[in-house]
N, C-alpha and C positions, 0 to 999 in steps of 0.2 A: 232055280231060285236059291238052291243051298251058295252056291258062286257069290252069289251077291250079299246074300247075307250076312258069310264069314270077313267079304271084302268090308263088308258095311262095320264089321264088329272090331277089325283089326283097324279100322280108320278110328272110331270111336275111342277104341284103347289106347290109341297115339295122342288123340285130342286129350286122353282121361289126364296122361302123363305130363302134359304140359310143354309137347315137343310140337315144332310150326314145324310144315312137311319141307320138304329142299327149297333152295328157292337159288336163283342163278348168283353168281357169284357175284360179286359187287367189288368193282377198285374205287378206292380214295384220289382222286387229281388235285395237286396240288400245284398252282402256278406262282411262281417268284420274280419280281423282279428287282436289278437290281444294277450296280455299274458293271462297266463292259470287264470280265475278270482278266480276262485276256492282255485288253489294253492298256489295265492299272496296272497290272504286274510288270510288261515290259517298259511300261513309264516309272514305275518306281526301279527299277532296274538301269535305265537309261539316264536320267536326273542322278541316281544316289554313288552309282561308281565315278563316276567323274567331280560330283559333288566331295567326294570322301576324297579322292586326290589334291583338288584344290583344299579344302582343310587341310591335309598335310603339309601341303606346300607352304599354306600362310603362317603355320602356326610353326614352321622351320628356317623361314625368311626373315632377313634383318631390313629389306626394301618395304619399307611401310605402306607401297602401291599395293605389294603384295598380302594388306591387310585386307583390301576390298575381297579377296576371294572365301573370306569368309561367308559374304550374301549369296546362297543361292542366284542360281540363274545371269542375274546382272553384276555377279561379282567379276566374272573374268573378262566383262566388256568395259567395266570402270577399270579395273588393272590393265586394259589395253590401251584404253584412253588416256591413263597417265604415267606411262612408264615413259620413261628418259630416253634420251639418244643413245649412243655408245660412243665410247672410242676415249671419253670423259674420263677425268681421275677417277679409281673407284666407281663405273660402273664395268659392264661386260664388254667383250669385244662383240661386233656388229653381228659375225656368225650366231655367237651364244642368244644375243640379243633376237635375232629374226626366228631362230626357234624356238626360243620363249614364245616369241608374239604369234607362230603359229599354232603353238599347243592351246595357247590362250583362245584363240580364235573354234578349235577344236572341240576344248570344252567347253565354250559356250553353247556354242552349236548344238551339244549333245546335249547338256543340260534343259534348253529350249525345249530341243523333239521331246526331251523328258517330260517335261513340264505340259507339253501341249497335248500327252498324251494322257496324262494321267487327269487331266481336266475331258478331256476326251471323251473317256470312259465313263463320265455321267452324263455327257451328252445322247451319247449313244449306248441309251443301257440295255444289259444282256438281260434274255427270257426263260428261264428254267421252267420246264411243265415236269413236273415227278408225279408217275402214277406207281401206286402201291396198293398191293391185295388189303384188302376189308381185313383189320388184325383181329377178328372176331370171333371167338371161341364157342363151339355149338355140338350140341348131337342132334340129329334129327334118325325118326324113326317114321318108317310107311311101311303101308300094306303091298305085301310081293306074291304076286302072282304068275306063276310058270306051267304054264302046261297045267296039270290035273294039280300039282302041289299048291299050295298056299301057305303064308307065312307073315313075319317080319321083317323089314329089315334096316338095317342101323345105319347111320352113315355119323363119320363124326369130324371135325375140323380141330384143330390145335393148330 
């Protein structure tokens, strides 16, 4: 009887105190969703490097075709669509000219995949689940029983 007793008066004392006894640890889940991160990145990657070159080009060309590469995406298919023959006064020779029209053809291309990805990436959007420990700061205190000893004992969280 004395066992139970002291068990019973070191539970009380804990209660007196204001401390709840252990209780299992508790995570936070937090789920998100959101565009595919992945996808946007190499679509804003694929569209903007090629994009950035055609601006250079149009804003260092005196070929006023070469203004359409200003528009994203449809600008280097309207500069392919209306670029000149060669061999003409004042324009390229046929060489220069065919490798224009295949860089042209190039960055469109790449602009497109660009564009088609980075729309993509809300079609198919990515799912983050974040779990994270309970940020909950506590002491709890119970009654310890070992063998013939008896006690308290403390347990604390930060």
């Amino acid at each position: 009887m004395k066992k139970h007793s002291i068990l019973a008066a070191a539970a009380l004392g804990a209660c007196a105190l204001g401390v709840a006894p252990a209780a299992a640890q508790s995570r936070e889940t937090v789920t998100t969703t959101g565009p595919n991160r992945e996808l946007l990145h190499s679509g804003i990657f694929a569209l903007g490097v090629p994009y950035v070159a055609s601006v250079i080009v149009a804003a260092s060309s005196d070929r006023p075709e070469d203004k359409h590469l200003y528009i994203p995406v449809a600008g280097p298919w309207l500069d392919f669509a209306n670029r000149g023959g060669c061999g003409h006064i004042g324009e390229p020779t046929c060489d220069t000219e065919t490798a224009y029209k295949v860089l042209l053809v190039g960055n469109g291309i790449l602009q497109g995949v660009g564009a088609l990805e980075i729309v993509g990436s809300f079609f198919y959007p990515e799912t983050r689940t974040v779990r994270a420990a309970n940020p909950e700061r506590r002491v709890v205190l119970s009654p310890y029983y070992f063998g013939s000893s008896y006690g308290v004992s403390a347990f604390a969280r930060f």
